[in-house]
PAROTI-111578 format. One record per residue (C-alpha): x, y, z. Coordinates in steps of 0.25 Angstrom, whole numbers, padded with zeros to 4 digits, always signed. Example, Ala and Ser with C-alpha at 12.3 -4.5 7.8 and 13.67 -1.06 7.14 Angstrom:
! PAROTI-111578
+0049-0018+0031
+0055-0004+0029
END
This chain:
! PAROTI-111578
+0003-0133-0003
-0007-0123-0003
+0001-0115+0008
+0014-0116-0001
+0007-0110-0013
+0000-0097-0003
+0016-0096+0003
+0021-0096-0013
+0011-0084-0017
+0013-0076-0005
+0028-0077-0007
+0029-0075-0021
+0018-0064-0023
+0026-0056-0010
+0038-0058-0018
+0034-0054-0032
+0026-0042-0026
+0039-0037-0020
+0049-0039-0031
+0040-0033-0040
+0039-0020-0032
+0053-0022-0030
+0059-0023-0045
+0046-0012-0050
+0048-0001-0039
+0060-0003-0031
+0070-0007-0042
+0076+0003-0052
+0067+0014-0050
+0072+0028-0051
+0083+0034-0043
+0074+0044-0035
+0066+0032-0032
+0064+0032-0016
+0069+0016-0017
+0084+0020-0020
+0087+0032-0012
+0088+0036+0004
+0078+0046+0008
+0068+0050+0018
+0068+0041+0031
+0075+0031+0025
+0089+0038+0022
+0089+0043+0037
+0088+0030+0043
+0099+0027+0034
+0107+0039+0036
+0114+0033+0046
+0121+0024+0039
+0130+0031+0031
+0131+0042+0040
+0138+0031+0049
+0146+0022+0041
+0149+0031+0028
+0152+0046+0033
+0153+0040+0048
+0146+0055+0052
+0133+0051+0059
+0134+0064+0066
+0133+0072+0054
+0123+0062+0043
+0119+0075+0036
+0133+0077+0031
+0135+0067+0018
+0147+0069+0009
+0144+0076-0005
+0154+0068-0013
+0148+0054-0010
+0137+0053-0023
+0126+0055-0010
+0113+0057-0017
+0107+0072-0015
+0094+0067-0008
+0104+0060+0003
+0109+0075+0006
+0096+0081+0006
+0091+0072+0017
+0105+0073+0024
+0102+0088+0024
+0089+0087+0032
+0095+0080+0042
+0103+0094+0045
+0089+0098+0050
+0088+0090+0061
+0100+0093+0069
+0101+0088+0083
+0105+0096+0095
+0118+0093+0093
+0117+0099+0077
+0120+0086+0072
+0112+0082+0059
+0101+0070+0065
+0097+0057+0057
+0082+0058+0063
+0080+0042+0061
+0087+0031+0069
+0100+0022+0064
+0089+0010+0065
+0086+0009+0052
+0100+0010+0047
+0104+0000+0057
+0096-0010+0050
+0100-0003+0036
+0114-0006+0040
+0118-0019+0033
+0113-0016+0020
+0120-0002+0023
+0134-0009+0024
+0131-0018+0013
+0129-0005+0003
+0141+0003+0010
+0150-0010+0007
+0145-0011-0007
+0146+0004-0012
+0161+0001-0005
+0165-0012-0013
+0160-0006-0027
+0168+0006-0023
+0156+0015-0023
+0151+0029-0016
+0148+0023-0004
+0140+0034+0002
+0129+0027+0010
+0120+0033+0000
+0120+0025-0015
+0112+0015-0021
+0118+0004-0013
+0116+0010-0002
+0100+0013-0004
+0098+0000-0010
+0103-0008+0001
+0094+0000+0010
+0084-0005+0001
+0087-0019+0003
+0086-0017+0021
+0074-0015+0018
+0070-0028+0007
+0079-0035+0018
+0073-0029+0031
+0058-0029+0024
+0059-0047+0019
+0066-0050+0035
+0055-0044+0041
+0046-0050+0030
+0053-0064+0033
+0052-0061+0048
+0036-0058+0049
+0035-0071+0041
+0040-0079+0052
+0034-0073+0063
+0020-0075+0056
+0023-0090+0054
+0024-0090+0070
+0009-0088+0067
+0004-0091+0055
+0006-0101+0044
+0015-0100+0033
+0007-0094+0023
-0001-0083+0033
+0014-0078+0038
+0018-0077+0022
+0005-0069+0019
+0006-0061+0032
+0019-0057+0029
+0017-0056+0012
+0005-0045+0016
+0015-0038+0025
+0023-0037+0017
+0016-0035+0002
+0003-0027+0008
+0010-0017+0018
+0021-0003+0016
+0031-0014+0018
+0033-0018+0006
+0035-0002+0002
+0046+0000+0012
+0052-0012+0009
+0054-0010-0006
+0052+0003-0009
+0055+0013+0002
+0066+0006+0008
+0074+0012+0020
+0064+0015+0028
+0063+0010+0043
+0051+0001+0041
+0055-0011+0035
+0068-0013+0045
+0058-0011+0057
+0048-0021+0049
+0060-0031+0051
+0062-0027+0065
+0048-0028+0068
+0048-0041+0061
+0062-0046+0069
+0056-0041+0083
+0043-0048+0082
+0052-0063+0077
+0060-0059+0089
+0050-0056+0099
+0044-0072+0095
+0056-0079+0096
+0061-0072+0109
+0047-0078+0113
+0050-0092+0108
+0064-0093+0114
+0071-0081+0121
+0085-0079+0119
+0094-0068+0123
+0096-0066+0108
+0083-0065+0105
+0079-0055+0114
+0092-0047+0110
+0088-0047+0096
+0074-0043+0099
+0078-0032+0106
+0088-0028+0096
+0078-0028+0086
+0067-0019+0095
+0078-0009+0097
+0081-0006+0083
+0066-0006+0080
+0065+0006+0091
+0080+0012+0086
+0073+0013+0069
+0059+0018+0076
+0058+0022+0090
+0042+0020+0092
+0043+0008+0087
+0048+0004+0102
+0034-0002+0102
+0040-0016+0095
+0044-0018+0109
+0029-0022+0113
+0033-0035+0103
+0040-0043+0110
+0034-0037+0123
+0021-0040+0119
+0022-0052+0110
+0015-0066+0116
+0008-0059+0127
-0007-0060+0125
-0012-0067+0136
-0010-0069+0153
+0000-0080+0149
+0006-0074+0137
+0009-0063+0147
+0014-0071+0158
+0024-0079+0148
+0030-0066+0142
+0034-0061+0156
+0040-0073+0160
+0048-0072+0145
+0052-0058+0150
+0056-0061+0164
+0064-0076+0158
+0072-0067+0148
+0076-0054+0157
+0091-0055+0150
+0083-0057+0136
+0075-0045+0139
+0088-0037+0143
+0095-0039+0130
+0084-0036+0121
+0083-0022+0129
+0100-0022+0127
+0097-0026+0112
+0086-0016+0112
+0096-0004+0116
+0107-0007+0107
+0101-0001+0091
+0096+0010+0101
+0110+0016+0106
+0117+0020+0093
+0105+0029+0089
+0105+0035+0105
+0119+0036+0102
+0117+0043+0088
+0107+0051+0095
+0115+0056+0107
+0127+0060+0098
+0118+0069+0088
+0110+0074+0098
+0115+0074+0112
+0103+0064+0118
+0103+0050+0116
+0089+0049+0114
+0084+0059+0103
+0070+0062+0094
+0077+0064+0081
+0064+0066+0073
+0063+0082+0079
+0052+0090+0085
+0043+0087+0070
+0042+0071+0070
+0034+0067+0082
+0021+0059+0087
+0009+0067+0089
+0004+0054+0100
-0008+0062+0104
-0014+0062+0088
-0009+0049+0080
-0012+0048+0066
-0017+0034+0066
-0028+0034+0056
-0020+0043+0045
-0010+0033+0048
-0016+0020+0045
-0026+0024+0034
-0022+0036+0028
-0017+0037+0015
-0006+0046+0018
+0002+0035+0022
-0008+0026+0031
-0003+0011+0036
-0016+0006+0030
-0018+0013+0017
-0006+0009+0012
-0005-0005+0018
-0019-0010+0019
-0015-0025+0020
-0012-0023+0035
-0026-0019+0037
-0026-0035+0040
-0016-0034+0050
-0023-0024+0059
-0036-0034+0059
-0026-0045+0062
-0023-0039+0074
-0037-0044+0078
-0033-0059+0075
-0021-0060+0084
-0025-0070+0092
-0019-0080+0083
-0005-0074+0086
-0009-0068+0100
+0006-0067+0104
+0005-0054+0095
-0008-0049+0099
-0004-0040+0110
+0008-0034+0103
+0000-0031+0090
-0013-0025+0098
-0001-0017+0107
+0010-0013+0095
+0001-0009+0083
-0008+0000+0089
+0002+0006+0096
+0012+0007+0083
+0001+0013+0075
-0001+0026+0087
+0013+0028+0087
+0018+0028+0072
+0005+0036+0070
+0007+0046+0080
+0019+0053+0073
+0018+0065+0068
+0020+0059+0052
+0010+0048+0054
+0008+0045+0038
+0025+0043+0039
+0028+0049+0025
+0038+0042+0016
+0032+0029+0015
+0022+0020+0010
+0011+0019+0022
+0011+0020+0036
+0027+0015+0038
+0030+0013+0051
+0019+0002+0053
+0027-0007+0044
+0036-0009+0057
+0023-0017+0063
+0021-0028+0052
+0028-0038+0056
+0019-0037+0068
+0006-0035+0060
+0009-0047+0052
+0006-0055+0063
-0008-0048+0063
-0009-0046+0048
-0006-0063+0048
-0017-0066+0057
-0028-0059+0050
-0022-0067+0037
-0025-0080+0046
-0040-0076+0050
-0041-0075+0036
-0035-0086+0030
-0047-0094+0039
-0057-0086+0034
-0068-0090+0021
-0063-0089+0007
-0071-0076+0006
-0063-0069+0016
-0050-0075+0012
-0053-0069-0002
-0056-0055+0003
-0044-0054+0013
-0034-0059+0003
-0040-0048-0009
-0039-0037+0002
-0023-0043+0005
-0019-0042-0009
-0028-0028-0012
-0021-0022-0001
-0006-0027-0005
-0007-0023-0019
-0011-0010-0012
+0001-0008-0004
+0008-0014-0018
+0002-0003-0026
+0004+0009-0015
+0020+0003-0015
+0020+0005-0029
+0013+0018-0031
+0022+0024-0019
+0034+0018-0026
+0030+0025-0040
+0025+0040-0033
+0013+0039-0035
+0008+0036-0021
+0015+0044-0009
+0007+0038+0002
+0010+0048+0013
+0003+0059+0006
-0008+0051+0000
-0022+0048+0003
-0034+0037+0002
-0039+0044-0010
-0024+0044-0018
-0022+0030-0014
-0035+0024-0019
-0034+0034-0031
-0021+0028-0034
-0022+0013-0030
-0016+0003-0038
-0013+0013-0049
+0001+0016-0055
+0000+0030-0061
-0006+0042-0056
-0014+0053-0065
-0015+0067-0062
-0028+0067-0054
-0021+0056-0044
-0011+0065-0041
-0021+0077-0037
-0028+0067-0031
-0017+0064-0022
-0015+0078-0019
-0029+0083-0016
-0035+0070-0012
-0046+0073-0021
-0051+0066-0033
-0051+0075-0045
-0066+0076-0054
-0066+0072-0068
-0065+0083-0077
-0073+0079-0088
-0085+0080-0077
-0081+0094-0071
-0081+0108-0079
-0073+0121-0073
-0082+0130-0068
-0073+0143-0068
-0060+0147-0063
-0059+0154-0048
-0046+0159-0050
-0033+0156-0059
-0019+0164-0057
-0011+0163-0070
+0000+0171-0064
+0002+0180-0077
+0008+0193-0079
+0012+0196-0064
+0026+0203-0061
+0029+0196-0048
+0040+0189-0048
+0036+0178-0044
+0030+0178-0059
+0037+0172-0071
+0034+0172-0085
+0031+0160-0092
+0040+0160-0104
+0033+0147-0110
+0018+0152-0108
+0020+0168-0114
+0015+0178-0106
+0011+0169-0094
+0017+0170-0080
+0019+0160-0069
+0023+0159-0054
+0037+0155-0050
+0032+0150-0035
+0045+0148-0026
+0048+0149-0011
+0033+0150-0008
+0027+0140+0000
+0012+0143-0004
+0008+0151-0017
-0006+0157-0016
-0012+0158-0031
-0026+0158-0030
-0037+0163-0020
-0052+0161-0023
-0065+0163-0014
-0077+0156-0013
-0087+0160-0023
-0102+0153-0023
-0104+0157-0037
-0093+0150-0043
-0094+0138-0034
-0108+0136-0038
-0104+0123-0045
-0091+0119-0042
-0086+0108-0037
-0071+0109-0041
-0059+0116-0039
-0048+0115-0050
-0034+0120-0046
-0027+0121-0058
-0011+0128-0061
+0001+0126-0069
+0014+0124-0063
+0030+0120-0064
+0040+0116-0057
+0054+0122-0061
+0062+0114-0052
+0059+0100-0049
+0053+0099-0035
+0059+0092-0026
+0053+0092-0014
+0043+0083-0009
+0034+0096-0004
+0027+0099-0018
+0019+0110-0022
+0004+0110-0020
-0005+0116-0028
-0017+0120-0016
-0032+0125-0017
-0037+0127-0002
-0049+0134+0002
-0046+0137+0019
-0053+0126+0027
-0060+0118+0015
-0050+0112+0007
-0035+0110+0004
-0029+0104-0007
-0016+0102-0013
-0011+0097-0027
+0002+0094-0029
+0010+0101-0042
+0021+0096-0045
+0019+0082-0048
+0007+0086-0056
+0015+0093-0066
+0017+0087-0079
+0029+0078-0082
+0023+0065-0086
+0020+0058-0098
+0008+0052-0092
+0001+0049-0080
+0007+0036-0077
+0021+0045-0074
+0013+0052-0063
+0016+0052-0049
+0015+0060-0035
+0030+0065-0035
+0034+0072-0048
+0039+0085-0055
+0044+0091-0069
+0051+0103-0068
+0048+0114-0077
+0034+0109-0084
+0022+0116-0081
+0009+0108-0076
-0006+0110-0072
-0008+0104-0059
-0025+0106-0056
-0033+0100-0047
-0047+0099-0043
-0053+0100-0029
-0069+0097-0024
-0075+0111-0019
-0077+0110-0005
-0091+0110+0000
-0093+0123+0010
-0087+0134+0003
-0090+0147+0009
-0089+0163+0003
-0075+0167+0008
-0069+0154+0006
-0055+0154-0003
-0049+0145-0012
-0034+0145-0014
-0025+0140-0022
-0010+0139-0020
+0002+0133-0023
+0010+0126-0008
+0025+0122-0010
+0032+0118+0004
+0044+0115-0004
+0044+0130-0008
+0048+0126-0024
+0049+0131-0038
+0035+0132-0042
+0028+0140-0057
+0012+0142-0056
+0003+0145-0066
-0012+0145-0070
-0017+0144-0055
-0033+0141-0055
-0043+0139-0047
-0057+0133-0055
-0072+0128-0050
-0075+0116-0059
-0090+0110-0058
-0097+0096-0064
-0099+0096-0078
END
């Protein structure tokens, strides 16, 4: 009874969590909302379907047709596919068709309903991303329903539900599947989850079918992502942890030599369109399509920024799997998985951090490890079971720390969803500043910035200004006169990458009692930026300090706080954007402070009121 009532509240609570994510964050939000548009990695995995079955040019993806109602950030991407032309000078879709392979279905579903309600069936339109939403709802609960049963060949009922409940509820999982949807994380989570059900019940009972399928499934894992060839070790290493374990796989191998050649057979086949593709575009039918600036740096992998980091780290953003790693050291109820956990996630964590984008930007934590669930499950499930026979006491704390650190994955899906957490370029500092909370205010947004926390003003007093520039009266042309303010000028800053304002040396005298800088200025946007590479407002003193402060979405334009977020801009409204920065400890005679303004994007930009102050303690 009791074990019905536990299977009850897991279920429910799972279910209840999810749909109200679901209906709150995913459903009807705003049309720019990243959960109803193609963009980033996701449109060009998808790319290739429409390319194939809609314009029928997969030689030329780049080339969309104007009159087809295409959205304008469709043909932005499709432009910057012009820059990577192949030696052929064919435009190249860096990605792989694996991902739209397994997109497919729910492609042709869409494509025959834009088609029976006589629609602009462009492969581009809300029926089209929305279907792509559901492979992933689809793709994310098979895999779900999949890790379920193979943690019932181990476990109980209720451990395999809560094993697969804090999977699913306490990790970036639930992000990818709900939110940012697309991707090619939450198919290779259900092909991970299909090779490991596989690789048991070839065991159990081999059957040229079964070892068809299992090699089918591996060879679409390595066509969506090629180092993930190491899924191979699973069935090669699965029930092999002792002299007889050993012995009875070799004799499995050498029984089923035609099984073996037909999953190689099956292994081959997803792999020869895409060696096709590639020897068409590019002349060679084996081709490294991410170019001479997306590579592994093997020699220096980033394994501790990629675990725990905040800019993305697997661990900071899905801290329930903390409890899977120390599984790993309870494997010997479920030794048939010992080897290949031991072999697989070490091995997976030096590969996927050894590229050269290590925090993988665009997502919610360390993506690529969700590829491994299904096989950390079996060691996240194992530690569950230690517990479960453990005192009250310590059944008590581990399930507090399970739900602390699922309502902190639920809180960082949520804050991600509403902008005001962008993982990639945040940091322990921001994340505990911000946790649980909803709304920013102006001092969390420096905060994210400088990575330092601002000192309350009612217990700090300004010492005196080092320098301000109020850029008035001057005849370059670069000047223009403020209608609105009288007499005053401003700076018109355009097609300048850095903006030098101010440039101050060290002076003992003055920095007798200070403990802060106060970078303060006005400034406007004419246009509405629209580049992710923003403005930074900098103070730098060579080989002591850095430090950079976003303008633009500092710039008034809200009502209140609660509107705030870490992507925003109002054209044409003039705001102060100040920060404070802790002098640095060591500053010698000859040492200069500078202040500057640092745009990549190279945008419209009006300055005003540039200062540079000392503040002390009250």
């Amino acid at each position: 009874m009791a074990t019905r009532l536990w299977n009850k509240v897991i279920l429910s609570t799972t279910l209840l969590i999810t749909f109200a994510f679901l209906f709150n964050y995913c459903v009807g939000v705003p049309k720019d909302s990243a959960t109803i548009r193609f963009y980033g990695d996701a449109l060009g995995y998808y790319l290739y379907l429409p390319s194939a079955f809609i314009y029928h040019d997969l030689k030329s993806p780049e080339q969309l047709p104007t009159d087809k109602a295409i959205q304008s950030d469709i043909f932005i991407y499709a432009d910057l596919l012009k820059s990577n032309r192949t030696p052929k000078g064919y435009a190249l879709d860096q990605y792989t068709y694996g991902v739209a392979l397994m997109e497919s279905p729910f492609f042709f579903i869409a494509h025959a309903y834009e088609q029976i309600k006589g629609r602009t069936d462009n492969g581009y339109s809300l029926a089209y991303i929305y279907m792509i939403k559901v492979s992933s709802f689809v793709y994310a609960f098979l895999g779900l329903i999949l890790v379920y049963f193979i943690l019932k060949k181990y476990f109980d009922p209720t451990l395999s539900l809560a094993g697969t409940a804090v999977v699913f509820l306490g990790t970036n999982l639930f992000y990818f599947s709900l939110y940012q949807t697309g991707m090619a994380h939450v198919p290779l989570f259900f092909l991970y989850a299909l090779l490991i059900f596989l690789t048991i019940k070839v065991h159990e009972k081999p059957s040229l079918i079964r070892f068809a399928v299992l090699g089918f499934v591996a060879g679409i894992i390595v066509l969506i992502r090629p180092t993930d060839m190491i899924c191979l070790l699973i069935p090669l290493l699965y029930n092999a942890y002792s002299k007889e374990t050993v012995k009875a796989k070799i004799n499995l191998l050498r029984q089923n030599i035609p099984g073996i050649f037909f999953a190689a057979i099956a292994f081959l086949l997803p792999l020869v369109p895409q060696l096709l593709y590639w020897k068409a575009m590019t002349g060679s039918y084996v081709f490294y399509s991410y170019g001479t600036s997306q590579s592994f740096n093997w020699a220096h992998p980033k394994i501790i920024e990629g675990l725990f980091y905040g800019a993305n780290g697997w661990l900071m953003y899905s801290p329930v799997m903390i409890f899977s790693v120390a599984g790993l050291f309870f494997l010997r109820y479920v030794k048939q998985w010992a080897l290949v956990q031991w072999m697989i996630f070490p091995l997976y964590v030096y590969i996927i951090y050894s590229w050269y984008c290590y925090n993988y930007i665009n997502g919610l934590g360390s993506r690529p490890m969700i590829h491994l669930y299904p096989l950390l499950a079996i060691s996240l499930t194992a530690f569950i079971r230690v517990v479960s026979r453990a005192g009250i006491v310590v059944k008590t704390i581990f399930g507090a720390l399970v739900l602390f650190f699922v309502a902190v994955n639920i809180s960082f899906c949520i804050q991600q969803s509403k902008n005001i957490l962008v993982s990639e370029s945040s940091s322990l500092m921001y994340n505990e500043d911000i946790l649980f909370r909803m709304h920013l205010n102006y001092n969390d947004l420096v905060l994210h910035d400088v990575m330092e926390e601002q000192p309350d003003t009612s217990k700090i007093v300004r010492l005196c200004t080092l320098s301000c520039e109020h850029y008035e009266d001057s005849l370059s042309t670069s000047y223009e006169h403020d209608t609105a303010a009288g007499s005053k000028y401003r700076y018109h800053k355009k097609d300048e990458e850095v903006l030098d304002i101010l440039s101050v040396k060290y002076d003992k005298e003055k920095f007798r009692n200070a403990i802060w800088f106060k970078c303060s200025g006005r400034f406007m946007y004419p246009f509405p930026p629209s580049d992710w590479r923003k403005h930074s407002f900098i103070l730098a003193i060579p080989n002591k300090i850095w430090k950079g402060c976003e303008i633009e979405n500092k710039i008034g334009g809200w009502e209140n706080d609660d509107e705030r977020r870490l992507s925003y801009s109002k054209p044409g409204q003039w705001g102060e954007v100040s920060f404070f920065v802790k002098i640095p400890a060591g500053l010698n005679d000859g040492d200069v402070m500078k202040v500057y303004i640092w745009d990549l994007g190279r945008r419209d930009l009006y300055v005003d009121d540039v200062c540079l102050e000392l503040y002390k303690s009250r």
